[in-house]
VODRENMI-170033 format. One record per residue (C-alpha): residue number from 1; residue in one letter; x, y, z. Coordinates in steps of 0.1 Angstrom, whole numbers, plus 5000, padded with zeros to 4 digits. Example, Ala and Ser with C-alpha at 12.3 -4.5 7.8 and 13.67 -1.06 7.14 Angstrom:
BEGIN
k|r|u|v|w
1|a|5123|4955|5078
2|s|5137|4989|5071
***
This chain:
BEGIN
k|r|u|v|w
1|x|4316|3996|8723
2|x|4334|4018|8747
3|x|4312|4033|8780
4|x|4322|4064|8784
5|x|4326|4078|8823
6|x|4344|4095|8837
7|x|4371|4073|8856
8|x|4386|4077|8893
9|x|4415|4062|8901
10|x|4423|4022|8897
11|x|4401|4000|8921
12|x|4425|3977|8942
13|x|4394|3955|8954
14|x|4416|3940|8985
15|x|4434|3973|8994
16|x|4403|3995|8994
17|x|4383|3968|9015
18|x|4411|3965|9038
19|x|4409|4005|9037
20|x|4371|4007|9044
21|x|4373|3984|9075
22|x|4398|4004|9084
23|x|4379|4030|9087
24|x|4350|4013|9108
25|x|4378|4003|9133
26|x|4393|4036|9138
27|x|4367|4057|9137
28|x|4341|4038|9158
29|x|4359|4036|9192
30|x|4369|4073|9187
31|x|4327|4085|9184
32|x|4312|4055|9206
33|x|4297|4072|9240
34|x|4286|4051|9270
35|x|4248|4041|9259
36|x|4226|4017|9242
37|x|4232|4006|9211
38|x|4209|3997|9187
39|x|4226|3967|9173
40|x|4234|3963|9138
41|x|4219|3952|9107
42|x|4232|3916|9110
43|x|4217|3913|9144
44|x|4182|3917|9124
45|x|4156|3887|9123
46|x|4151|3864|9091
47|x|4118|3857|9086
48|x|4121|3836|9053
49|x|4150|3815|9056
50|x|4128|3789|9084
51|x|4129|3792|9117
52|x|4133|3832|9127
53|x|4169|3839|9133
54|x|4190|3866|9133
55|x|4210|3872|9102
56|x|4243|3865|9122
57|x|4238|3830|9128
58|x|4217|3818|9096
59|x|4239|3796|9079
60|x|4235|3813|9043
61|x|4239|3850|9033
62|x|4209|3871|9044
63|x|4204|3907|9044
64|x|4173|3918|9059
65|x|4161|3955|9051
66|x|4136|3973|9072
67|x|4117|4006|9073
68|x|4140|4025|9088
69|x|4163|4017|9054
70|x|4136|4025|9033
71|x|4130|4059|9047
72|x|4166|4067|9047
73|x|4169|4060|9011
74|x|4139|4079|9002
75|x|4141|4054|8971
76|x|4120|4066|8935
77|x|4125|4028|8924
78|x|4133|3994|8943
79|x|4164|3993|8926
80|x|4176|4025|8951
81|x|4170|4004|8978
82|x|4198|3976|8976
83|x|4223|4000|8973
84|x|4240|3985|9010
85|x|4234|3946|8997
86|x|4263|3925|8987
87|x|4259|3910|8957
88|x|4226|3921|8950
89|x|4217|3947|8923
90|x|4189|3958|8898
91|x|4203|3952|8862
92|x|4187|3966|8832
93|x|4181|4010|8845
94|x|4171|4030|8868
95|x|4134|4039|8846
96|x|4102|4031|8861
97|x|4095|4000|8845
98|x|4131|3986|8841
99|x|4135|3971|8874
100|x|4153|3933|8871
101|x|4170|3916|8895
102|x|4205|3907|8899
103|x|4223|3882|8926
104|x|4255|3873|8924
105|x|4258|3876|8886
106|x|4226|3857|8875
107|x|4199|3882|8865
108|x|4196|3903|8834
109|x|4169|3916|8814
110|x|4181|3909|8780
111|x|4184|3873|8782
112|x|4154|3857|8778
113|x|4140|3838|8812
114|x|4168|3852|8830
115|x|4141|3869|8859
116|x|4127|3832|8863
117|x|4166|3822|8878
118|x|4151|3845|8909
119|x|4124|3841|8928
120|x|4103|3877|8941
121|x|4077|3870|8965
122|x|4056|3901|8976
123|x|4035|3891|9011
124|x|4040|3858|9001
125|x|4028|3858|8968
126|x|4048|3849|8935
127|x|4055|3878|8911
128|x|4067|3872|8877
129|x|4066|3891|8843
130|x|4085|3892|8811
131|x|4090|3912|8780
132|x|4109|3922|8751
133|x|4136|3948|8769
134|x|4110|3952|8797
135|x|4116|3949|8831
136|x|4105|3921|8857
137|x|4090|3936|8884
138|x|4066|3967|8887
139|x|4059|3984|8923
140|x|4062|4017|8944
141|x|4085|4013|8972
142|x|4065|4032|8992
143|x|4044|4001|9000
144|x|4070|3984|9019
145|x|4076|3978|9055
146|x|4106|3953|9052
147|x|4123|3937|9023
148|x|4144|3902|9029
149|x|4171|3890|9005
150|x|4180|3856|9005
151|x|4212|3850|8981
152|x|4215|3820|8964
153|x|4203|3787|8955
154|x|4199|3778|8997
155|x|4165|3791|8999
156|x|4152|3770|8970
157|x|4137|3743|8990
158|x|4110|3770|9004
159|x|4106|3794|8976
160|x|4109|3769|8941
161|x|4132|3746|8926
162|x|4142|3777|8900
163|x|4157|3799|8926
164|x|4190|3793|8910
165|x|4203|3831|8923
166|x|4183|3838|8950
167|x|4150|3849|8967
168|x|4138|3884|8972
169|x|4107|3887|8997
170|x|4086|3921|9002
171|x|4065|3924|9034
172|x|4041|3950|9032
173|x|4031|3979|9055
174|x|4010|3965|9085
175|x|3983|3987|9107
176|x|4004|3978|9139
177|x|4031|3996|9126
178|x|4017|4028|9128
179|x|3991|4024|9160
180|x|4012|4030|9192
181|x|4001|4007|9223
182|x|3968|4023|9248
183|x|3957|4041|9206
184|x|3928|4029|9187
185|x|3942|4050|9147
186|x|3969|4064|9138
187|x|3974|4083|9105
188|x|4006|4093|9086
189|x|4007|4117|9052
190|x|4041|4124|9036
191|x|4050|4142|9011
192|x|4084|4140|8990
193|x|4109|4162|8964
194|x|4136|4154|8945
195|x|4154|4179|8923
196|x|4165|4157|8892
197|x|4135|4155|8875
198|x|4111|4176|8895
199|x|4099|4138|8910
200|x|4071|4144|8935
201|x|4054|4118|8957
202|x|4026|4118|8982
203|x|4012|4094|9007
204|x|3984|4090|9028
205|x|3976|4058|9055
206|x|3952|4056|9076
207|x|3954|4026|9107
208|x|3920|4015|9124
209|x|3920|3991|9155
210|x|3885|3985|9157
211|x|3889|3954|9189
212|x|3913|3938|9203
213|x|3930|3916|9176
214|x|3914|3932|9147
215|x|3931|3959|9122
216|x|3929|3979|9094
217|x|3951|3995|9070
218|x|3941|4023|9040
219|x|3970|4035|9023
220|x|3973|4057|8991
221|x|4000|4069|8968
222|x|4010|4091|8938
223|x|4044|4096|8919
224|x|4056|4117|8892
225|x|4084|4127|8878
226|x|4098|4142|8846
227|x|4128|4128|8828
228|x|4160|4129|8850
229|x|4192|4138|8837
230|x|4226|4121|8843
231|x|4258|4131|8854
232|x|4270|4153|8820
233|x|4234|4170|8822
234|x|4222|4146|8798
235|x|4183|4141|8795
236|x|4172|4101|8797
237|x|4144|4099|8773
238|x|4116|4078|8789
239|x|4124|4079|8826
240|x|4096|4098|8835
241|x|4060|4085|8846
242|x|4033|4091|8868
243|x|4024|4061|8889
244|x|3995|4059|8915
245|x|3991|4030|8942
246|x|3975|4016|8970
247|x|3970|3986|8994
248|x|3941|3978|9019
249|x|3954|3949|9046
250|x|3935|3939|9075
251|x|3943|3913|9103
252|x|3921|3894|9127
253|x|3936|3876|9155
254|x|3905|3850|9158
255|x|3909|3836|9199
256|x|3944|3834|9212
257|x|3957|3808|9187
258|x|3944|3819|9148
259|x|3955|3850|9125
260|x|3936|3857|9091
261|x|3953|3885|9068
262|x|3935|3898|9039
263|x|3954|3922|9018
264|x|3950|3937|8982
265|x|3979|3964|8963
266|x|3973|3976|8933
267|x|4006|3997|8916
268|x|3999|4013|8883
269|x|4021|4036|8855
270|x|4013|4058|8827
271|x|4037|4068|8800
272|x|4026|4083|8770
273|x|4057|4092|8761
274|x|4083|4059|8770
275|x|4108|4041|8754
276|x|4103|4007|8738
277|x|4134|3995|8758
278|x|4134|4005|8797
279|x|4159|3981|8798
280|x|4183|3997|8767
281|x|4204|4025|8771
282|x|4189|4061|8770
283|x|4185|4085|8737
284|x|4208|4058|8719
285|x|4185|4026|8722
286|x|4154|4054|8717
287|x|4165|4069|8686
288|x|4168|4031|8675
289|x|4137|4010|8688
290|x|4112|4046|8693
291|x|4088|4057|8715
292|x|4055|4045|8726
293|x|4023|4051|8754
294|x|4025|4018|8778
295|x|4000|4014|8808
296|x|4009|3992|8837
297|x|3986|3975|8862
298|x|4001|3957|8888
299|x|3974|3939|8913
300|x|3981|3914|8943
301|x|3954|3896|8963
302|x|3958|3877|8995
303|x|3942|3857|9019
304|x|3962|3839|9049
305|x|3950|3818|9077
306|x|3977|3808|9102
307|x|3972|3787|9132
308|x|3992|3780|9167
309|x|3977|3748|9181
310|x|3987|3729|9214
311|x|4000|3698|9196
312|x|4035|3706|9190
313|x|4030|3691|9157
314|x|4006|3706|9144
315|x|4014|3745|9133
316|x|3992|3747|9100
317|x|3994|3783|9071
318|x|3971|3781|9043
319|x|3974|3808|9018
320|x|3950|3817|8984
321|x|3966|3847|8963
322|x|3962|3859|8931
323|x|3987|3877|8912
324|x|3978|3899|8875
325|x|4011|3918|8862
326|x|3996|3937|8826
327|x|4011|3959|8802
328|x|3991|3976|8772
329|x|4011|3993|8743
330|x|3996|4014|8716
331|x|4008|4043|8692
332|x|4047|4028|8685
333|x|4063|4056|8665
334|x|4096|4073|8658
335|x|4114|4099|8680
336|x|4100|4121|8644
337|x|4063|4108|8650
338|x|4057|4081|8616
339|x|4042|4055|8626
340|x|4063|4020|8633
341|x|4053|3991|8613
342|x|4033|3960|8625
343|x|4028|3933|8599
344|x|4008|3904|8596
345|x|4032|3877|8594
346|x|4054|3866|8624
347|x|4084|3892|8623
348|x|4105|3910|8649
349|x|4089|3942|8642
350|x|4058|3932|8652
351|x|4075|3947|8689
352|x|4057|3976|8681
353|x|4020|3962|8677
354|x|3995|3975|8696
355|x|3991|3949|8721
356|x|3979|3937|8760
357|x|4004|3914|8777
358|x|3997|3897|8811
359|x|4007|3876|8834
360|x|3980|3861|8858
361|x|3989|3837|8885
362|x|3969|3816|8910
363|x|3982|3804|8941
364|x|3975|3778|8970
365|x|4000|3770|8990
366|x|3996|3751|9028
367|x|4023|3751|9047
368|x|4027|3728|9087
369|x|4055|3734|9110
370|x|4064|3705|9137
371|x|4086|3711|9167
372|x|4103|3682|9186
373|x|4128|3681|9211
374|x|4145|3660|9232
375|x|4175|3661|9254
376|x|4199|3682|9245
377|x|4183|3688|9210
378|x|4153|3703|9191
379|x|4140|3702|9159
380|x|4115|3720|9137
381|x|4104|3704|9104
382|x|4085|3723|9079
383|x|4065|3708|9051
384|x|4038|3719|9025
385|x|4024|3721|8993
386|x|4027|3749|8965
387|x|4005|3751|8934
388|x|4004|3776|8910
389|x|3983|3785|8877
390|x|3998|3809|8855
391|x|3984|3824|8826
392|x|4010|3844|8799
393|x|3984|3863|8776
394|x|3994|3889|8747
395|x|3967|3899|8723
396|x|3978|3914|8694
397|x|3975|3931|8665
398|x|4000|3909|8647
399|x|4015|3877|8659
400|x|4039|3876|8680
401|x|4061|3840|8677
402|x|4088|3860|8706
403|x|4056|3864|8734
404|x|4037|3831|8733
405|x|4008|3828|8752
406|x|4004|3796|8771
407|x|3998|3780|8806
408|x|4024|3769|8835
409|x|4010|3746|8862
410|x|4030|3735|8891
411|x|4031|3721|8922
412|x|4056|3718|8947
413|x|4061|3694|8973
414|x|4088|3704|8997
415|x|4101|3693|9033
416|x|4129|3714|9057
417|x|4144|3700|9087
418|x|4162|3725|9108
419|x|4181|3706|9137
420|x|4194|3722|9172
421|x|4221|3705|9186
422|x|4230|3722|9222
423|x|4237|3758|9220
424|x|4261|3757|9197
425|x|4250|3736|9161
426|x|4227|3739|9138
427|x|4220|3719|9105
428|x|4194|3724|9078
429|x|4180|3699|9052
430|x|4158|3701|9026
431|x|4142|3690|8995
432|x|4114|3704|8971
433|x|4099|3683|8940
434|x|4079|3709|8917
435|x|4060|3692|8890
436|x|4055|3716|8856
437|x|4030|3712|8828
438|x|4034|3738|8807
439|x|4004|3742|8778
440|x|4012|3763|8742
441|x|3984|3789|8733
442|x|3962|3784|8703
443|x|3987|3808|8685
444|x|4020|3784|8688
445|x|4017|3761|8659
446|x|4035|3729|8657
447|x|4036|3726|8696
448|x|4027|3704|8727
449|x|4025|3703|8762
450|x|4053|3701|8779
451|x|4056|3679|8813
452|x|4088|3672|8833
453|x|4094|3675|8870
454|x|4129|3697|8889
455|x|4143|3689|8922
456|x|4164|3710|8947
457|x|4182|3693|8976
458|x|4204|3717|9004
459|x|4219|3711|9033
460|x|4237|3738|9056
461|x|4254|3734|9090
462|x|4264|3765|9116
463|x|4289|3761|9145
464|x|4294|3784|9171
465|x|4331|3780|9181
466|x|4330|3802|9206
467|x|4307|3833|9220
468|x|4321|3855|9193
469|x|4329|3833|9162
470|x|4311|3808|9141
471|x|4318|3787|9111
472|x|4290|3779|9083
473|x|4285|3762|9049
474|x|4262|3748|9027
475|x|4254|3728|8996
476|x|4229|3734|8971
477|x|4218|3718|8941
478|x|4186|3729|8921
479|x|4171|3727|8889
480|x|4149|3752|8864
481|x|4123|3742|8845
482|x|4121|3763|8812
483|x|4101|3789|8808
484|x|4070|3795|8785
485|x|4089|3817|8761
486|x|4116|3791|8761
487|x|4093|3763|8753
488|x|4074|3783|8727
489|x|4088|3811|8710
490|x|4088|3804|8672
491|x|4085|3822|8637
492|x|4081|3813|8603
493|x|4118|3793|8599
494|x|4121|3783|8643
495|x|4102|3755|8655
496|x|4094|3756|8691
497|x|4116|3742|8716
498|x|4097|3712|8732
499|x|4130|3691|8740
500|x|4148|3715|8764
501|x|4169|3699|8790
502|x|4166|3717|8827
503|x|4193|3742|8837
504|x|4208|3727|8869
505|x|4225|3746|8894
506|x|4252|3736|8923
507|x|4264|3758|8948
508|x|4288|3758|8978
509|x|4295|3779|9004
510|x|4314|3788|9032
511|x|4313|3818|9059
512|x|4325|3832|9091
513|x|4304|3855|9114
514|x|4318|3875|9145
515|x|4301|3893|9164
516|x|4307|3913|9200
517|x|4291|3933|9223
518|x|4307|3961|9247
519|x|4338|3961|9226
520|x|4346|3997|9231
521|x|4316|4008|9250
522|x|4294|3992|9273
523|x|4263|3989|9247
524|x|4279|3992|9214
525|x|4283|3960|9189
526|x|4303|3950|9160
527|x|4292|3922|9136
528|x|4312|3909|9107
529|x|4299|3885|9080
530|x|4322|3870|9054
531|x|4309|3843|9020
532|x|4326|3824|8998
533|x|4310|3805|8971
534|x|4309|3789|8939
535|x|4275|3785|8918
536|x|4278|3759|8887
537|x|4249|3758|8860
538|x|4249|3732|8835
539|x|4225|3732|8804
540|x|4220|3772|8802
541|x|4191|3779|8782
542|x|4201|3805|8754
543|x|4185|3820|8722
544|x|4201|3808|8691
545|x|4214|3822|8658
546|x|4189|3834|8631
547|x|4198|3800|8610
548|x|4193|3775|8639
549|x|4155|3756|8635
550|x|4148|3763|8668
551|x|4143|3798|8693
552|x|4165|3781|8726
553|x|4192|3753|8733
554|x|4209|3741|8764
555|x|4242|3759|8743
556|x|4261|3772|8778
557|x|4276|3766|8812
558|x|4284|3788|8835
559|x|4304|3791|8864
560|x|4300|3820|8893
561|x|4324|3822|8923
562|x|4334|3853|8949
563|x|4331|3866|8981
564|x|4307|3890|8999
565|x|4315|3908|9038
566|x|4290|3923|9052
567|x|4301|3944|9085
568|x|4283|3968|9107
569|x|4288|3991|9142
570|x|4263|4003|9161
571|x|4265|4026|9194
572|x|4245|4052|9200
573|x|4260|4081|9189
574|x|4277|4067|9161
575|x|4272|4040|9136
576|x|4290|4023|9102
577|x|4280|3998|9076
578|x|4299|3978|9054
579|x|4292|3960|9020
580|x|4319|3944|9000
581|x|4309|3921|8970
582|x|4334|3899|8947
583|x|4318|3882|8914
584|x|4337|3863|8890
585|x|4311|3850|8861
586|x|4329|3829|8835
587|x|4313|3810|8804
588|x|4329|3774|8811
589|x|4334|3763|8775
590|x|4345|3800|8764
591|x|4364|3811|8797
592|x|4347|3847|8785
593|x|4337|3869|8817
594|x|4297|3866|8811
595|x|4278|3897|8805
596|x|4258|3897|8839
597|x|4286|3895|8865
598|x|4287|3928|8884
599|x|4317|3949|8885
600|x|4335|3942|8922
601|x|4319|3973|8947
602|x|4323|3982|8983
603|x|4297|4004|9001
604|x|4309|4022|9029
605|x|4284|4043|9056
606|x|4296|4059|9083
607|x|4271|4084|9102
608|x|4263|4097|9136
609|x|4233|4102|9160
610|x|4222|4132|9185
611|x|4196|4106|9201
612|x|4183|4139|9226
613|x|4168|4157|9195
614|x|4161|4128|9173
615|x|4188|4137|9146
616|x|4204|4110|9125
617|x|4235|4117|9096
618|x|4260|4106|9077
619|x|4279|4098|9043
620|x|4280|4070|9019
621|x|4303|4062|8994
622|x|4299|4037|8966
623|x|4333|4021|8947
624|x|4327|4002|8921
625|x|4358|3986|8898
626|x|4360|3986|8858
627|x|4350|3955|8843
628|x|4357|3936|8811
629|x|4327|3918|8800
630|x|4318|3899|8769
631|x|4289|3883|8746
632|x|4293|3856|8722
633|x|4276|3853|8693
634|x|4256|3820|8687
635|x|4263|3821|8647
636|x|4297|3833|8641
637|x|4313|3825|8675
638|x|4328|3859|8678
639|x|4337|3870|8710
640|x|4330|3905|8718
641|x|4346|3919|8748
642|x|4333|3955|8765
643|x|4351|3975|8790
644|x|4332|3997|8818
645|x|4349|4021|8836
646|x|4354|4022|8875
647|x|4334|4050|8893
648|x|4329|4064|8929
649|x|4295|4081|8938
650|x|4293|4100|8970
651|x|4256|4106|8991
652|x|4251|4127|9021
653|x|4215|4121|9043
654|x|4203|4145|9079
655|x|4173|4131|9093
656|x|4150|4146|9120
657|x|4123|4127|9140
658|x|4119|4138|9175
659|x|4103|4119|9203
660|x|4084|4146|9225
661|x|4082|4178|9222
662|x|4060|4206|9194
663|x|4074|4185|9164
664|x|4069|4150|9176
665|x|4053|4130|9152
666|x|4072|4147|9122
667|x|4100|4128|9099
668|x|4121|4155|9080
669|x|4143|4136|9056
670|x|4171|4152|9029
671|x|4196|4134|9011
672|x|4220|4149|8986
673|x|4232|4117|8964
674|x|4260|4119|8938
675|x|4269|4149|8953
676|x|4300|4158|8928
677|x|4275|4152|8900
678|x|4296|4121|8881
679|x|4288|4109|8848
680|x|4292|4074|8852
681|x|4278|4039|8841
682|x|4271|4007|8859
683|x|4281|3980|8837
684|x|4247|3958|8844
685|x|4229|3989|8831
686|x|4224|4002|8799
687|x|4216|4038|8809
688|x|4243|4062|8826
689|x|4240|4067|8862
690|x|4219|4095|8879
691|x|4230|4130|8880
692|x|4233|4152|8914
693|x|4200|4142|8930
694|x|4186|4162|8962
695|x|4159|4146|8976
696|x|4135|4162|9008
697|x|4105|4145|9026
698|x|4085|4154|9050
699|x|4061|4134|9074
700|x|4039|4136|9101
701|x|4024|4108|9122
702|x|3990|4114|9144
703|x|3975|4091|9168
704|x|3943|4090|9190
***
């Protein structure tokens, strides 16, 4: 199979990065005026990675996004909004319901599991979902306040023992984020265009401080869009939906030293008219699997009690969540209309039963933070317990031996030291213990419950050599549990899988940050982050051939290596952002470049501000190399190599918010993204990219 694109010229990875930092250098010290700057996105906080530090001097590769990002991007899906994150990428389309993640090559939709090798935690809270050419994770960006990426197998120890390439947290909207300081409520409605598609969407929020310590947040949302065309005017059948939302959060401060948040989100889709693959290419994969009508309710519930004592000891979080991903599927047909074909025996086809799928999860998890110190050092040790009840459910009208239903129980135990030596080290150690017992459904015959235990151990270190410059590393070695499906798939001639070994991952890294302040203003700042690192997995879980007795084996291993710099300059007239990312995925036994490593890419931002009227522009270009991938096929052994074209998109953005004056209060945001309209196709999706895409917003913020 050959991609077609259209094809820029060749990527040189080193000489274009070398060519885009160029540019920061030149151009920065030419624009920067004599004033505050802002400082840049590697000066943010990192909320999830332990102790809050900023993302300069954690000693593991961190992006943080926050809502200024988010507005900027204007995004219709989450996967718009990684578009500045090395090494991190939705794979699997741009449609409503095909959003998967992707970290440094592990992450794809059509390999079974695959979502379970990362670990998406929305307010805290565990969300997982899978399905046949489905994607993983169902939301509305809109919701968001601040999204955290944590890349890698480092954050394991925290977040699960399966978090073989990464961790993605989403931190949703708060009332303090809208109530200015001496106000009581704010409000802000927003309403949003884009042109490829006729997308609309529409918000309303409402913020109530009611006493001192107690608040309140309403916030509703609609979306809707038609289908959207790519870049040879193409229409992507399926890509349209219309997809309401909302979230009610409150927080009470209770006395000086307790917090209790209560939140609940609720994101739902309708489609009567969608592809059986959001995660297949567009008219090609229709024509070939059909259409059908698929709701999707997506709800999160949350309670949290945190606690600040006087016994540096004793720092206690307790959380209760519940988490219910569902998908309903009726009327399967043809692109013609006939009716598809569900049988009554285990089969294949049996994709296009009418059917209910869920995923329901429980969660308890408490949490206690220590702090010691002594001379010349200080310590903070964190420590808890994680159990989780998960329910997979899929009522059908014929069996399905692909989608078993079952139950996972686990419980993590899990301890981190982080260890301040001076002013100038820092080490972090860990270790997590989850314990799985995984149950068949009534439907899986010939099965039985599965109950085995995985273990992650990291350690990372930081030096400051000097002011400017520090040194970091770190080792990492987890292990997955298999899945559900991987336990218990099955059909008339496969058996279920009960004797899978764990996938185990090991990872190393190694980084240098720099960062300086005044370097050709008095207030601006330049930060540089650079990774290397090498990610190992032994005992891949795969599906087999159609004459194998069983669905999944422990048939591959894997090896990931490359390099991600992240670099950014801030003044306050002028700004630039950097994202460089390097992934070189190879089957061990094979040496074929796997499927799900990313093509190499730089992003490059370089804008500018009038900070007097509150105006904000610039330009982004994204550079992405051709790639040679492969798949092998577990029967024959055939190796089957495809080729994806390099491709440059180009994006322009002006916003307005001014700070006094008759339009205070207002956002105006426009953005005109693949502005020379280029057919192109990311090779982790199977849908070309986008066409010419303006997008306009408008909000307005009130307070009293």
């Amino acid at each position: 199979m050959q991609p077609t694109s259209q094809r820029p010229p060749a990527f040189p990875g080193l000489a274009r990065l070398l060519t885009t930092a160029a540019i920061i250098a030149i151009a920065a010290p030419a624009s920067a005026q004599e004033s505050a700057g802002t400082g840049t996105f590697l000066g943010r906080l990192i909320l999830g990675a332990g102790q809050s530090k900023v993302a300069i001097d954690t000693p593991q590769a961190v992006t943080a996004l926050e809502q200024e990002d988010i507005d900027r991007e204007q995004p219709a899906t989450i996967g718009q909004l990684f578009r500045n994150v090395p090494g991190v990428q939705t794979a699997g389309s741009d449609r409503p319901l095909g959003t998967a993640f992707n970290i440094r090559g592990i992450g794809a939709t059509e390999q079974t599991a695959s979502e379970a090798r990362i670990i998406v935690n929305v307010d805290g809270v565990p969300k997982f979902y899978e399905q046949y050419r489905l994607g993983s994770f169902f939301t509305e960006p809109e919701l968001y306040r601040r999204v955290e990426v944590l890349r890698g197998p480092g954050s394991a120890v925290l977040y699960g023992s399966g978090a073989i390439g990464g961790t993605v947290n989403f931190e949703t909207k708060d009332a303090g984020d809208f109530i200015p300081d001496g106000k009581s409520a704010a409000a802000r409605f927003k309403l949003g265009y884009d042109t490829n598609g006729d997308g609309v969407v529409g918000s309303a929020i409402y913020a109530l401080r009611t006493a001192p310590g107690a608040e309140f947040l309403a916030a509703l949302g609609y979306r809707t869009a038609k289908d959207y065309k790519d870049g040879a005017g193409t229409t992507l059948r399926g890509t349209g939906s219309s997809a309401p939302s909302a979230l009610l959060k409150g927080t009470f401060r209770l006395g000086e030293t307790q917090t209790l948040r209560l939140s609940a989100q609720r994101f739902e889709s309708d489609n009567d008219n969608a592809t059986l693959s959001q995660t297949g290419g567009g008219n090609v994969v229709a024509d070939t699997f059909g259409i059908v009508q698929r709701d999707t309710t997506d709800t999160t519930i949350s309670a949290e009690w945190q606690a600040t004592t006087d016994l540096a000891w004793l720092n206690p979080k307790v959380q209760l969540a519940w988490s219910d991903t569902a998908v309903s599927q009726r009327n399967a047909r043809t692109l013609s209309g006939a009716p598809q074909t569900c049988l009554p025996t285990p089969s294949n086809l049996n994709v296009f039963c009418a059917v209910d799928y869920a995923y329901r999860t429980a969660l308890l998890k408490v949490e206690n933070t220590a702090s010691l110190q002594g001379a010349g050092w200080e310590n903070f040790l964190t420590f808890g317990l994680q159990a989780t009840n998960q329910r997979r459910v899929a009522q059908s009208a014929g069996p399905l031996g692909f989608h078993p239903e079952g139950t996972d129980r686990k419980i993590g135990i899990y301890a981190q030291s982080e260890l301040l030596l001076g002013e100038r080290l820092t080490l972090i150690g860990g270790a997590r213990v989850d314990f799985g017992n995984r149950k068949q459904g009534a439907a899986v015959p010939g099965a039985a419950p599965v109950k085995d235990e995985a273990t992650a151990l990291t350690f990372a270190a930081l030096y400051k050599l000097s002011d400017d410059l520090s040194v970091f590393g770190s080792l990492a070695r987890t292990e997955r549990l298999p899945t559900l499906d991987e336990l218990y798939s099955w059909s008339a001639t496969k058996a279920p899988a009960l004797s899978l070994n764990k996938e185990t991952a090991t990872n190393a890294e190694l980084g240098l940050a720099w960062s300086r302040q005044g370097l050709w203003g008095p207030d601006d700042s330049l930060q540089i982050k650079a990774t290397v690192f090498q990610n190992r997995i032994d005992d891949l879980i795969t599906t087999t051939a159609t004459t194998d007795t069983v669905f999944h084996r422990n048939l591959a291993r894997a090896r990931f290596h490359g390099a991600e710099i992240e670099a950014g300059y801030e003044a306050d007239r002028v700004f630039g952002r950097l994202a460089y990312s390097r992934v070189l995925g190879k089957d061990r036994d094979f040496s074929y470049t796997l499927a799900t490593t990313p093509a190499e890419s730089v992003s490059l931002t370089l804008g500018g501000r009038a900070p007097e009227r509150g105006i904000e522009y610039g330009w982004r270009g994204n550079f992405v190399d051709s790639i040679t991938t492969a798949t092998r096929s577990t029967a024959t052994g055939v190796i089957t190599p495809t080729r994806y074209a390099g491709y440059a998109t180009h994006a322009v953005f002006v916003s307005f918010k001014p700070q006094s004056g008759a339009f205070e209060g207002f956002d105006v945001q426009v953005a005109v993204e693949n502005v020379f309209d280029r057919d192109y196709r990311n090779n982790l999706s199977a849908d070309q990219g986008r066409g010419r895409t303006v997008k306009l917003s408008l909000a307005k913020a009130l307070s009293w």
